[in-house]
N, CA, C and O atoms as a GROMACS GRO file, in nm:
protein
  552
    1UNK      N    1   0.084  -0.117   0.000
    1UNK     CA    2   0.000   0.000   0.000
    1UNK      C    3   0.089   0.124   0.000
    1UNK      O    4   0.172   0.128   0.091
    2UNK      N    5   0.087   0.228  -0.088
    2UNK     CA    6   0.166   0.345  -0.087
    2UNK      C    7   0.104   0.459  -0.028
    2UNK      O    8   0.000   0.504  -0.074
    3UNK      N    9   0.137   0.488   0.029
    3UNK     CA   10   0.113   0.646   0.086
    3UNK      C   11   0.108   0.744   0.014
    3UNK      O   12   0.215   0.770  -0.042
    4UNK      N   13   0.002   0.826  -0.011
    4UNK     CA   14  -0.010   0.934  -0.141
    4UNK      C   15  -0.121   1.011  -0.036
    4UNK      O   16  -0.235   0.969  -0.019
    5UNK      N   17  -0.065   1.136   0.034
    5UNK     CA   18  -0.172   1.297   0.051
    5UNK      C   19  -0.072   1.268   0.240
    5UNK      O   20   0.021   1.193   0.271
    6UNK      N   21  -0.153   1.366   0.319
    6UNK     CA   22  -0.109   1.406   0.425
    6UNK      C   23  -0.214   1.295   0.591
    6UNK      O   24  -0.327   1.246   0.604
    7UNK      N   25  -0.118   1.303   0.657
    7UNK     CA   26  -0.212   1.226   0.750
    7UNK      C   27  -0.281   1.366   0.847
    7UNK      O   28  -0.225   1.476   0.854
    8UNK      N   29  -0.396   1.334   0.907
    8UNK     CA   30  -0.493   1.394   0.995
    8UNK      C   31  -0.404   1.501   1.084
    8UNK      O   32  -0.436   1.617   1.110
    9UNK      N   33  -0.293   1.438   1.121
    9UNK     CA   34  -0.231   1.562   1.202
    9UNK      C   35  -0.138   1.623   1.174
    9UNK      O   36  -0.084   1.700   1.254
   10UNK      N   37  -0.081   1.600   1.013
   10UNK     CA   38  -0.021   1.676   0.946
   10UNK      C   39  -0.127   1.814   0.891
   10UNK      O   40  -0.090   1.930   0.909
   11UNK      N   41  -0.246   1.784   0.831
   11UNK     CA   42  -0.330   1.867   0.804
   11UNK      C   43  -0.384   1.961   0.908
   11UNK      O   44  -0.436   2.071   0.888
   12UNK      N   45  -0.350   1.869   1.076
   12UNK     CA   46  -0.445   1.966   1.172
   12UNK      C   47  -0.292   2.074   1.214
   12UNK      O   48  -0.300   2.191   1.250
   13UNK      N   49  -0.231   2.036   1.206
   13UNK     CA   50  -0.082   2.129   1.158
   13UNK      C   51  -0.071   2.231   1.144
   13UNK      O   52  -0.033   2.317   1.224
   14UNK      N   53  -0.106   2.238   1.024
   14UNK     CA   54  -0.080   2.337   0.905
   14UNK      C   55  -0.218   2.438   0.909
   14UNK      O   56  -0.217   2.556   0.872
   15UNK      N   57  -0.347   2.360   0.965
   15UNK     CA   58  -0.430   2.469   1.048
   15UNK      C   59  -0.384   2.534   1.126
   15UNK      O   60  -0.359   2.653   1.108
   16UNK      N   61  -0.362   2.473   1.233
   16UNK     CA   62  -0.303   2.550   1.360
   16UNK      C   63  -0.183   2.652   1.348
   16UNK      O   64  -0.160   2.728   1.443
   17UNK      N   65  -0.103   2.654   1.230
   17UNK     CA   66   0.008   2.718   1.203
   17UNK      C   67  -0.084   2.872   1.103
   17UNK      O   68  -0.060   2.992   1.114
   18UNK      N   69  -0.169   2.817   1.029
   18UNK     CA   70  -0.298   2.943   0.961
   18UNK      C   71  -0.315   3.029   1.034
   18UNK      O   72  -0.290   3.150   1.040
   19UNK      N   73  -0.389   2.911   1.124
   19UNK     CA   74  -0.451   3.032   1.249
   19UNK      C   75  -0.372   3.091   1.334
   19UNK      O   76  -0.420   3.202   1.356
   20UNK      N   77  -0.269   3.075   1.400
   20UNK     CA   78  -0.114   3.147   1.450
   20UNK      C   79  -0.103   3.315   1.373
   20UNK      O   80  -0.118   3.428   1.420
   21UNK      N   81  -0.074   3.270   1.247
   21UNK     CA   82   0.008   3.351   1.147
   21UNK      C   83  -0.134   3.478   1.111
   21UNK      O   84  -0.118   3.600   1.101
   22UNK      N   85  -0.270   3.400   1.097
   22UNK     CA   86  -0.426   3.499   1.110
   22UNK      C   87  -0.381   3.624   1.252
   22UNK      O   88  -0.363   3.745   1.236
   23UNK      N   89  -0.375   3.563   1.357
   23UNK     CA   90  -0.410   3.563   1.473
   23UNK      C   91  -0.294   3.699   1.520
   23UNK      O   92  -0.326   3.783   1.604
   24UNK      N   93  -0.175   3.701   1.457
   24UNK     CA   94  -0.053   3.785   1.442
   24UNK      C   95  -0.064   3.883   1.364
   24UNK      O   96  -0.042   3.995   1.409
   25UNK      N   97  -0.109   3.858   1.192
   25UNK     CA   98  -0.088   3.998   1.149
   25UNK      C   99  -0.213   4.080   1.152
   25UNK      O  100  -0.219   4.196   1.114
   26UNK      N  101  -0.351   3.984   1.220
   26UNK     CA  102  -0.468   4.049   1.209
   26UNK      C  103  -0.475   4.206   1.246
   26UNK      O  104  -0.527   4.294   1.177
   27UNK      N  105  -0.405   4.225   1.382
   27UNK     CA  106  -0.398   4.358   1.420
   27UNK      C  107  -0.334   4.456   1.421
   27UNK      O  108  -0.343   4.566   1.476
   28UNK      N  109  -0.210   4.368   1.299
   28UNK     CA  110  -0.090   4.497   1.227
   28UNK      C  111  -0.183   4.554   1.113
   28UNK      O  112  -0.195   4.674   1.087
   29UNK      N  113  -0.238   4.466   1.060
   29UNK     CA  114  -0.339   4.553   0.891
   29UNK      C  115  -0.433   4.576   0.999
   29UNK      O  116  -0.383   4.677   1.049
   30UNK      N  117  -0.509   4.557   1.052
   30UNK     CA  118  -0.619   4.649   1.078
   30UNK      C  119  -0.557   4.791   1.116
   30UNK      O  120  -0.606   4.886   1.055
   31UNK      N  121  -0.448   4.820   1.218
   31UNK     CA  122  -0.410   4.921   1.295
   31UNK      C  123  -0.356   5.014   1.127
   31UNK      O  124  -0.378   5.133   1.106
   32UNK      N  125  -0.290   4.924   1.038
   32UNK     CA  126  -0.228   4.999   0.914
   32UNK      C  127  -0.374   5.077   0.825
   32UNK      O  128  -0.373   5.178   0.754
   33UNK      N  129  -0.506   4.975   0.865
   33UNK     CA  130  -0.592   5.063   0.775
   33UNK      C  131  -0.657   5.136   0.817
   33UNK      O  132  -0.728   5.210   0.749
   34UNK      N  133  -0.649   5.136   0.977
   34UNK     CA  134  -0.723   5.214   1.037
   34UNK      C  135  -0.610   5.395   1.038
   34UNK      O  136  -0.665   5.504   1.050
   35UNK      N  137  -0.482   5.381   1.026
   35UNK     CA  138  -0.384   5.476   1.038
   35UNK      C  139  -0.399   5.580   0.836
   35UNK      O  140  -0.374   5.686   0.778
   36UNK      N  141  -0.439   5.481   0.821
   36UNK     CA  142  -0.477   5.548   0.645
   36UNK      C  143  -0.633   5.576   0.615
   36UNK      O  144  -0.687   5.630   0.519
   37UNK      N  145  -0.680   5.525   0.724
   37UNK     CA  146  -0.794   5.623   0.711
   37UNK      C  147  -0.783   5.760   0.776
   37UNK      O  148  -0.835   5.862   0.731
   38UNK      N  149  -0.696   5.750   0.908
   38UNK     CA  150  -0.643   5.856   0.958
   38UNK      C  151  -0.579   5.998   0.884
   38UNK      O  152  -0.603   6.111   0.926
   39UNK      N  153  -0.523   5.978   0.806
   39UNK     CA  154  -0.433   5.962   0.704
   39UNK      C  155  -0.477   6.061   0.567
   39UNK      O  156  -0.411   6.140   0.500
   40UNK      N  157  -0.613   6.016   0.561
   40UNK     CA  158  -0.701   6.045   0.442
   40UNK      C  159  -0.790   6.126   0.455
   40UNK      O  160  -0.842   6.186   0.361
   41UNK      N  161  -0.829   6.145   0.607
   41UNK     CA  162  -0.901   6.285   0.675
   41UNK      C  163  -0.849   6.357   0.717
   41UNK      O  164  -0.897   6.438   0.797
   42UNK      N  165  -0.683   6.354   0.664
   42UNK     CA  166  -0.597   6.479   0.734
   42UNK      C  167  -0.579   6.510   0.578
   42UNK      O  168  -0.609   6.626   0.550
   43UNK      N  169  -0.538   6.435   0.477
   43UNK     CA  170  -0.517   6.509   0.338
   43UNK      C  171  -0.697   6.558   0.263
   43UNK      O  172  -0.700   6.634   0.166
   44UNK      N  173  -0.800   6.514   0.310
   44UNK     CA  174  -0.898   6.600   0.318
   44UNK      C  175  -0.900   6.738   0.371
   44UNK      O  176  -0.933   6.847   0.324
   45UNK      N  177  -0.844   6.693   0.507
   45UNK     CA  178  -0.812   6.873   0.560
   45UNK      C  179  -0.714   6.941   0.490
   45UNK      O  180  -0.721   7.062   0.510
   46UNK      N  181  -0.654   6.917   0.440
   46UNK     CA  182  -0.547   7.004   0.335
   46UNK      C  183  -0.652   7.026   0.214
   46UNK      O  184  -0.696   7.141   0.205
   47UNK      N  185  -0.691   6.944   0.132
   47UNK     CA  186  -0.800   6.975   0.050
   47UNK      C  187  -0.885   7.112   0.069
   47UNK      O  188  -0.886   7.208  -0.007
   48UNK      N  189  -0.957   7.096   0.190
   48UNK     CA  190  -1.032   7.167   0.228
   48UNK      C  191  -1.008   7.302   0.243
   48UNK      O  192  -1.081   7.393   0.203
   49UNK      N  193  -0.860   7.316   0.327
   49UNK     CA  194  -0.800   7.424   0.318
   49UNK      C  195  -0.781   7.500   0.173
   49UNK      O  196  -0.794   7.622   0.165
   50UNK      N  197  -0.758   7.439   0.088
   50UNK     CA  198  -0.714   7.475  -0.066
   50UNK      C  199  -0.853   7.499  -0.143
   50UNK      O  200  -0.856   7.597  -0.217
   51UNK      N  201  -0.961   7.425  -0.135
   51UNK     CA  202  -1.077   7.516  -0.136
   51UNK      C  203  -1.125   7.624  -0.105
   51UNK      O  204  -1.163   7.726  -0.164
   52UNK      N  205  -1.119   7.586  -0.001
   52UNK     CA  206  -1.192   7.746   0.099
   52UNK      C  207  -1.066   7.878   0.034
   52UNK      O  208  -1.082   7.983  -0.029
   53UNK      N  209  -0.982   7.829   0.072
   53UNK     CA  210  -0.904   7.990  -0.002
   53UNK      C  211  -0.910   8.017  -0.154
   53UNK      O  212  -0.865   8.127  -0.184
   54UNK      N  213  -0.955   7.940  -0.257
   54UNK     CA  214  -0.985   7.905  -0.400
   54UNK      C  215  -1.143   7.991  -0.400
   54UNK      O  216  -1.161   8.079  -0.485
   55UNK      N  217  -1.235   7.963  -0.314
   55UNK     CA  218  -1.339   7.968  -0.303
   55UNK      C  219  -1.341   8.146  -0.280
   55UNK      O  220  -1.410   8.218  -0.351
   56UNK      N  221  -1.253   8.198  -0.171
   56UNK     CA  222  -1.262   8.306  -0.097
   56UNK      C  223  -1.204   8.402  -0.244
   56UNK      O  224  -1.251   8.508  -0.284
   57UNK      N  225  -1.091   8.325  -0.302
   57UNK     CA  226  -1.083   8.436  -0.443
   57UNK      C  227  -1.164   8.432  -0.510
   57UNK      O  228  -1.156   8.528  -0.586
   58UNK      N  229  -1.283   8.345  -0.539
   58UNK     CA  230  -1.350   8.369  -0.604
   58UNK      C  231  -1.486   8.479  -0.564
   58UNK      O  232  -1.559   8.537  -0.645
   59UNK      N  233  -1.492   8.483  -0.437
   59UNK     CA  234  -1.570   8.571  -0.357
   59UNK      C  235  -1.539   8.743  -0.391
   59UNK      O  236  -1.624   8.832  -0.402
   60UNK      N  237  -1.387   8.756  -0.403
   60UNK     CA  238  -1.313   8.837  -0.369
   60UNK      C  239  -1.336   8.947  -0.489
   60UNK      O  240  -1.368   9.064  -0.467
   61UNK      N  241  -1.314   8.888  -0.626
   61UNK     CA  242  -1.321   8.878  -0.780
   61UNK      C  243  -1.477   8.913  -0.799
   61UNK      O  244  -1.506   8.988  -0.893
   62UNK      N  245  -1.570   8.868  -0.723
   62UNK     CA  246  -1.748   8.901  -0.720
   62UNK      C  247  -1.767   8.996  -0.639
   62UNK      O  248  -1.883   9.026  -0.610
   63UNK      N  249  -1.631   9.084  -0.570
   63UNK     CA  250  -1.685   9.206  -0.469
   63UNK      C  251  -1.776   9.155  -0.379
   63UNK      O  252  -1.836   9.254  -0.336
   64UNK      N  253  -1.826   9.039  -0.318
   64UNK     CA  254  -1.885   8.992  -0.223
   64UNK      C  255  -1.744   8.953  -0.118
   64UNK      O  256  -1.629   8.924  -0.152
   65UNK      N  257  -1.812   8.966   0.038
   65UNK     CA  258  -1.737   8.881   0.166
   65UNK      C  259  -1.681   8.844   0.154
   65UNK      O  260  -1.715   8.732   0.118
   66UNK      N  261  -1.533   8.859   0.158
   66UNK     CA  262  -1.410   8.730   0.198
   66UNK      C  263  -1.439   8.602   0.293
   66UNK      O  264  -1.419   8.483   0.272
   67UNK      N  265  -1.504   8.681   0.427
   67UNK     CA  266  -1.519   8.611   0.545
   67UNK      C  267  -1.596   8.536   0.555
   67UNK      O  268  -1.708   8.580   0.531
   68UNK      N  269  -1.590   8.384   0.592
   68UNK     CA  270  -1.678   8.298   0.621
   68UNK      C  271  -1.682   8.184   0.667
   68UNK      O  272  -1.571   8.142   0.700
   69UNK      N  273  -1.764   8.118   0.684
   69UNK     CA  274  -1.730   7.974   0.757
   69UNK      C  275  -1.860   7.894   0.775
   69UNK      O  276  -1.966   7.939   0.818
   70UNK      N  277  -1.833   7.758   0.731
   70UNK     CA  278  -1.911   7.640   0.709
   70UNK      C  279  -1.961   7.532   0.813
   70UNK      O  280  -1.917   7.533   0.928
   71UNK      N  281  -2.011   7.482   0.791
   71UNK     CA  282  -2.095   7.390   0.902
   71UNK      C  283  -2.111   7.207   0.844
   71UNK      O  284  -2.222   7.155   0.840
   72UNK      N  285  -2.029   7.157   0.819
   72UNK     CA  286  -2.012   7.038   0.721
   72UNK      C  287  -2.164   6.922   0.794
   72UNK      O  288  -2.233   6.827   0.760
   73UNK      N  289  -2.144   7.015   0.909
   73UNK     CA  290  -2.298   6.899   0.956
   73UNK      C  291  -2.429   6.912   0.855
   73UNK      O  292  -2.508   6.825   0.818
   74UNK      N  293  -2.423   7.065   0.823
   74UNK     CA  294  -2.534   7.089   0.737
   74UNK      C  295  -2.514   7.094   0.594
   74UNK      O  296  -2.423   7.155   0.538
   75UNK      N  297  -2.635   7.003   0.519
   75UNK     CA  298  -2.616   6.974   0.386
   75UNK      C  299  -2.584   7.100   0.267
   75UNK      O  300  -2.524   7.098   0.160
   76UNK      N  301  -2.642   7.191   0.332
   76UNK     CA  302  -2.643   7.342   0.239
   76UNK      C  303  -2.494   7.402   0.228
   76UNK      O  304  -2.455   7.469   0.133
   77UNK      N  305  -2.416   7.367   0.344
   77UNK     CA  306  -2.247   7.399   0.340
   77UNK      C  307  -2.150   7.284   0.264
   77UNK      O  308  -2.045   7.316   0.210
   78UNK      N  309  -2.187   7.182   0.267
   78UNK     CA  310  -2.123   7.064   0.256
   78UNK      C  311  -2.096   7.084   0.063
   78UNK      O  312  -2.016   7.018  -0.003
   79UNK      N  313  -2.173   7.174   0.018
   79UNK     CA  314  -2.194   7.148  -0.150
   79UNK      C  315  -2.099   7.273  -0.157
   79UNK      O  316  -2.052   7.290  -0.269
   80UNK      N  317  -2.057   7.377  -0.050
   80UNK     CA  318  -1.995   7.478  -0.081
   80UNK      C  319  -1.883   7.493  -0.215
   80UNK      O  320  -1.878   7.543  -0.327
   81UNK      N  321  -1.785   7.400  -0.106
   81UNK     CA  322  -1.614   7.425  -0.150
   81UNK      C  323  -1.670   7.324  -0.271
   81UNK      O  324  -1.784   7.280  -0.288
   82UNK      N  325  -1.524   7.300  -0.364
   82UNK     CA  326  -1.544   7.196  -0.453
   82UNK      C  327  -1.396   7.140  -0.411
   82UNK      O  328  -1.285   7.173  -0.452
   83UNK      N  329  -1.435   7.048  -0.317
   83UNK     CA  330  -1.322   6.937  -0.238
   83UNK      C  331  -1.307   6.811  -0.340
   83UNK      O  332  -1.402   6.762  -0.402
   84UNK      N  333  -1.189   6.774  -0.346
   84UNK     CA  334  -1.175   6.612  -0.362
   84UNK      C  335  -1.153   6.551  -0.229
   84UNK      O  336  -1.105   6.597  -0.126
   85UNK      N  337  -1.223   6.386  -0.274
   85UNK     CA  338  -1.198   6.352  -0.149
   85UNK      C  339  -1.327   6.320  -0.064
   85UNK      O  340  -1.405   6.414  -0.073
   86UNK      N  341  -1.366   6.236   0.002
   86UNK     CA  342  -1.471   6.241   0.091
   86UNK      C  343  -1.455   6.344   0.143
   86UNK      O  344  -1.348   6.403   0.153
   87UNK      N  345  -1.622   6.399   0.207
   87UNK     CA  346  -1.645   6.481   0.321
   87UNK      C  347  -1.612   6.389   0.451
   87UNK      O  348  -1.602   6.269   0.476
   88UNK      N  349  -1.599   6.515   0.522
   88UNK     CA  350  -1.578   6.458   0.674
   88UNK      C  351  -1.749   6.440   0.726
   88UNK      O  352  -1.838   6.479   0.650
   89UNK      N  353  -1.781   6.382   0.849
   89UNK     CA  354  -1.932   6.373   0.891
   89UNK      C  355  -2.019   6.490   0.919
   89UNK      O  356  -2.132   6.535   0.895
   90UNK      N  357  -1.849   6.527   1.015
   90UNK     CA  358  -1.890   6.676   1.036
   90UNK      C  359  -1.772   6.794   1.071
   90UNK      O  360  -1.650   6.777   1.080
   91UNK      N  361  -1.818   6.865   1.081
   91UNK     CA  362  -1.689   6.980   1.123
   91UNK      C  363  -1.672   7.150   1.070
   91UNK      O  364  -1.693   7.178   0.952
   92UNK      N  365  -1.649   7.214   1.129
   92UNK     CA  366  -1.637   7.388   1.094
   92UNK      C  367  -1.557   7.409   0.973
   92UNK      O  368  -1.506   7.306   0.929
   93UNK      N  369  -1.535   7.515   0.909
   93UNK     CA  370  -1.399   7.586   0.884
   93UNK      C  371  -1.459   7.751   0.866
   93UNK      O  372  -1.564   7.794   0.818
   94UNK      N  373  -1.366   7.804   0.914
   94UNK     CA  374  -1.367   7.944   0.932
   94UNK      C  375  -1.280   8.029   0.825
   94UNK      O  376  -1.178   8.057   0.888
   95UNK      N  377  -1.271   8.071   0.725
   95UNK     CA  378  -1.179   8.187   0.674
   95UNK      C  379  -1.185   8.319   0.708
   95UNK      O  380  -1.300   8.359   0.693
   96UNK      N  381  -1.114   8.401   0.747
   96UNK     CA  382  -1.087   8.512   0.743
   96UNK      C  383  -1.075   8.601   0.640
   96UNK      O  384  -1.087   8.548   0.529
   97UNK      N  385  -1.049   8.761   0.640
   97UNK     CA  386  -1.072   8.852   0.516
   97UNK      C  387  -0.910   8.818   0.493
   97UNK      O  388  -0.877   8.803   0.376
   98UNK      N  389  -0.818   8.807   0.586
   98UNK     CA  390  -0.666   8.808   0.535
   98UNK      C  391  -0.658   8.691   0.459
   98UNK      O  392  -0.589   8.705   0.358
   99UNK      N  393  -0.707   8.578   0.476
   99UNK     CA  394  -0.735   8.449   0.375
   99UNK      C  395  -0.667   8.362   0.518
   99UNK      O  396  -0.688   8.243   0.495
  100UNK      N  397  -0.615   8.372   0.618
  100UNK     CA  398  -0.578   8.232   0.726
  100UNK      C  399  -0.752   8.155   0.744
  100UNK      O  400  -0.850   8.214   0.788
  101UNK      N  401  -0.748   8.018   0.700
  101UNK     CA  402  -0.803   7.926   0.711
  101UNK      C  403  -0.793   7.858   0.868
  101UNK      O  404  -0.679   7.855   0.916
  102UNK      N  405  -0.894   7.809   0.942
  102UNK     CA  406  -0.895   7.759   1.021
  102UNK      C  407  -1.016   7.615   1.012
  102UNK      O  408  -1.113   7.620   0.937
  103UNK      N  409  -0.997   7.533   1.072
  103UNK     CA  410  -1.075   7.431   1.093
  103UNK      C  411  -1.086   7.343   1.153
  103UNK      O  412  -0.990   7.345   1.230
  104UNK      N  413  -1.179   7.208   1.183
  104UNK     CA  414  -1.227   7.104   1.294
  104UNK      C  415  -1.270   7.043   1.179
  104UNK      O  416  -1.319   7.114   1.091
  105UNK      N  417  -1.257   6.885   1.158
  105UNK     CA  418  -1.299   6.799   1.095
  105UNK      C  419  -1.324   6.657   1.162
  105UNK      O  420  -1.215   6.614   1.201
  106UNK      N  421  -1.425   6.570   1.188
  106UNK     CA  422  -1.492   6.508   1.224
  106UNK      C  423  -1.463   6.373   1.124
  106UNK      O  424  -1.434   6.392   1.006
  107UNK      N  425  -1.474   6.229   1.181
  107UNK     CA  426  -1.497   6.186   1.093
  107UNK      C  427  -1.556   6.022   1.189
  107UNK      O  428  -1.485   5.955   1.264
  108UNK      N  429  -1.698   5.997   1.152
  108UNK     CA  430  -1.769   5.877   1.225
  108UNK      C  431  -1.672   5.739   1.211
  108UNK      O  432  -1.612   5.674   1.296
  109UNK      N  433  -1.683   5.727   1.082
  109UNK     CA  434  -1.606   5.588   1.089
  109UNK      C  435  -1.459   5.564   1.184
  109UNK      O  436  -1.451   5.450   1.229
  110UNK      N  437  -1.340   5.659   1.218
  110UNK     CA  438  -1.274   5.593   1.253
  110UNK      C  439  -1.222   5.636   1.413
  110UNK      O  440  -1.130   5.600   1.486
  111UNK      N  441  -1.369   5.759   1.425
  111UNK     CA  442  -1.367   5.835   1.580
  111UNK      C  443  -1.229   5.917   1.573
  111UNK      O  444  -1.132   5.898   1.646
  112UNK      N  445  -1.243   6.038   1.441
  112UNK     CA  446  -1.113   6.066   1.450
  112UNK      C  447  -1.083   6.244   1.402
  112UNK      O  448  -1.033   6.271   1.293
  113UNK      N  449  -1.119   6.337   1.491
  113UNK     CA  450  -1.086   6.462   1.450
  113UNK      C  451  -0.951   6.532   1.400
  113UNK      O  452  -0.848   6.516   1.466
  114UNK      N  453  -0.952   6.610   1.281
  114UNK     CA  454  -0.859   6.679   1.287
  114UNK      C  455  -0.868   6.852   1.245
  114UNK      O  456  -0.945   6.906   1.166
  115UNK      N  457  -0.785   6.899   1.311
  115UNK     CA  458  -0.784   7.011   1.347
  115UNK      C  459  -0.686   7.098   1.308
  115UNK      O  460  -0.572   7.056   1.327
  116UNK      N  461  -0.700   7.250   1.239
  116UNK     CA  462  -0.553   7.364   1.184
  116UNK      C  463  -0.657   7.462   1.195
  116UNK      O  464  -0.770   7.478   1.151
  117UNK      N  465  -0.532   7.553   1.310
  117UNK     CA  466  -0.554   7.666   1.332
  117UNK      C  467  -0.500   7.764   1.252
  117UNK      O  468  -0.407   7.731   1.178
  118UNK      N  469  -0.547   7.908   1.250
  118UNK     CA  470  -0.554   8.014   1.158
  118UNK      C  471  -0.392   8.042   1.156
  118UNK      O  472  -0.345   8.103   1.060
  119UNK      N  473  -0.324   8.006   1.243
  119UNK     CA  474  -0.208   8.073   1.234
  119UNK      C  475  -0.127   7.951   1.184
  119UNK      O  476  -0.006   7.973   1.179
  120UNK      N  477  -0.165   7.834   1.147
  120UNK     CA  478  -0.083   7.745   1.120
  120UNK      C  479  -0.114   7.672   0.965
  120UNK      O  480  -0.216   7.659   0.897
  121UNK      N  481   0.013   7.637   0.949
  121UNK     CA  482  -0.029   7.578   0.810
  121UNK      C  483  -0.039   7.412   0.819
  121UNK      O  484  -0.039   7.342   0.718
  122UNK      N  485  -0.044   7.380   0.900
  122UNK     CA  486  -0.069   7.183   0.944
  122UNK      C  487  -0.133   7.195   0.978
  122UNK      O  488  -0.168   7.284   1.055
  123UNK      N  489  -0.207   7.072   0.922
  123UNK     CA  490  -0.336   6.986   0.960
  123UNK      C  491  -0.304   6.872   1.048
  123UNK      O  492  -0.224   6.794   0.997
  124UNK      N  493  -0.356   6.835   1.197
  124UNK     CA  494  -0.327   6.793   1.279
  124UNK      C  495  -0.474   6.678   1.269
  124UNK      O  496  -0.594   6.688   1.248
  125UNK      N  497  -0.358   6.557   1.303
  125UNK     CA  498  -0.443   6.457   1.359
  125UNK      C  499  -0.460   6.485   1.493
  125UNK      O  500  -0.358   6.521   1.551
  126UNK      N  501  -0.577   6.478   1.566
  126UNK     CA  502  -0.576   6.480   1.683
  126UNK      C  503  -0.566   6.393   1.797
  126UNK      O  504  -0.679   6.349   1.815
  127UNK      N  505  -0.485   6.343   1.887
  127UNK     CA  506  -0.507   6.254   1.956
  127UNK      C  507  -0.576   6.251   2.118
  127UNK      O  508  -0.590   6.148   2.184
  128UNK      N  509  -0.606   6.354   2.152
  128UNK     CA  510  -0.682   6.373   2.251
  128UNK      C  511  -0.813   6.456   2.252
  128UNK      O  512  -0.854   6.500   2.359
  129UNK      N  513  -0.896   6.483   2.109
  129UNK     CA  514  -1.036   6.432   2.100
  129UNK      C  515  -1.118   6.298   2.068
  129UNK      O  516  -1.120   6.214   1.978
  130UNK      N  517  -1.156   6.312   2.136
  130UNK     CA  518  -1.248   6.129   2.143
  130UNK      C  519  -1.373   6.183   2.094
  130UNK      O  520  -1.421   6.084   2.038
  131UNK      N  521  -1.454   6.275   2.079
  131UNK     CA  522  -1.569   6.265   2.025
  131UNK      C  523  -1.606   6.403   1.959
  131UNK      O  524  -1.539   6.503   1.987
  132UNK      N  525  -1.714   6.407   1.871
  132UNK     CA  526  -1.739   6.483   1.756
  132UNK      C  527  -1.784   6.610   1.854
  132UNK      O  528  -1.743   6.715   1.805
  133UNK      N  529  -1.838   6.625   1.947
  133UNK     CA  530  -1.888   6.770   2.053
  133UNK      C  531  -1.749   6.850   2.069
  133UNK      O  532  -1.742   6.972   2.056
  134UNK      N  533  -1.626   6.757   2.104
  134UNK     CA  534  -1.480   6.810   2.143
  134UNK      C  535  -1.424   6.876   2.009
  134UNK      O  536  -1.331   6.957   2.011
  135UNK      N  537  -1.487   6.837   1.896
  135UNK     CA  538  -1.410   6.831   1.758
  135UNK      C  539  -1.437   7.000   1.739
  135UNK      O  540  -1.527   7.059   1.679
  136UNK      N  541  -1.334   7.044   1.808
  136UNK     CA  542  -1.433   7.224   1.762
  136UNK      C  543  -1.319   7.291   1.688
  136UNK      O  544  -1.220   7.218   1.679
  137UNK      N  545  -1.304   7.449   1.617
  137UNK     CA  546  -1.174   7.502   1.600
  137UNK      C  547  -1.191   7.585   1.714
  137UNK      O  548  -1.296   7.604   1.775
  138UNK      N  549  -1.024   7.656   1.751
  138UNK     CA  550  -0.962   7.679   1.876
  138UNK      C  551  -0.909   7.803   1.873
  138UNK      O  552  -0.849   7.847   1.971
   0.00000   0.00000   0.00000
């Protein structure tokens, strides 16, 4: 009789070695896709920024308001800018007549605000807001 395929505990093996190797990188890619979603609502906030001041010359050029600022919770602001990029869920941005951009960006899926103030040109991930009420500009 010849032996031809694997015996029962060679196969229960090579499970147990699956599930090991599952069990290890499961929470390096999740943490990697959860850090690029991170990631992707901070180059939204750069987006956003580059709108709103795109937007404000075009205001500027119509002799209407420089000054203004949006409410991304509400649908009537959200169509404003012409962003690439998902919207955030929710979140402010403020421009000024000098053109410094400020903002708070919200985002449900990964519980993750980010935030640039008027005097700064980075967009900050935030790590010590936990929820969309905290998500304010400063």
């Amino acid at each position: 009789m010849s032996k031809k395929g694997f015996t029962l505990i060679e196969l229960l093996a090579v499970i147990v070695l699956l599930g090991v190797i599952a069990l290890i990188t499961t929470p390096v890619v999740l943490t990697a896709i959860n850090n690029s979603k991170k990631q992707s609502l901070q180059d939204t906030g750069y987006s956003i920024v580059q709108a709103a001041t795109s937007y404000q010359a075009k205001l500027q050029q119509e002799g209407k308001k420089t000054t203004f600022s949006l409410d991304f919770s509400k649908n009537v602001d959200r169509n404003v800018l012409d962003v690439k990029g998902e919207l955030p869920d929710a979140g402010y941005v403020e421009v000024e007549a000098s053109g410094k951009v400020a903002l708070a960006l919200w985002s449900d899926e990964i519980n993750t605000c980010v935030t640039k103030s008027k005097n700064s040109k980075t967009v900050v991930i935030s790590k010590t807001i936990t929820n969309k009420a905290g998500c304010v500009i400063k």
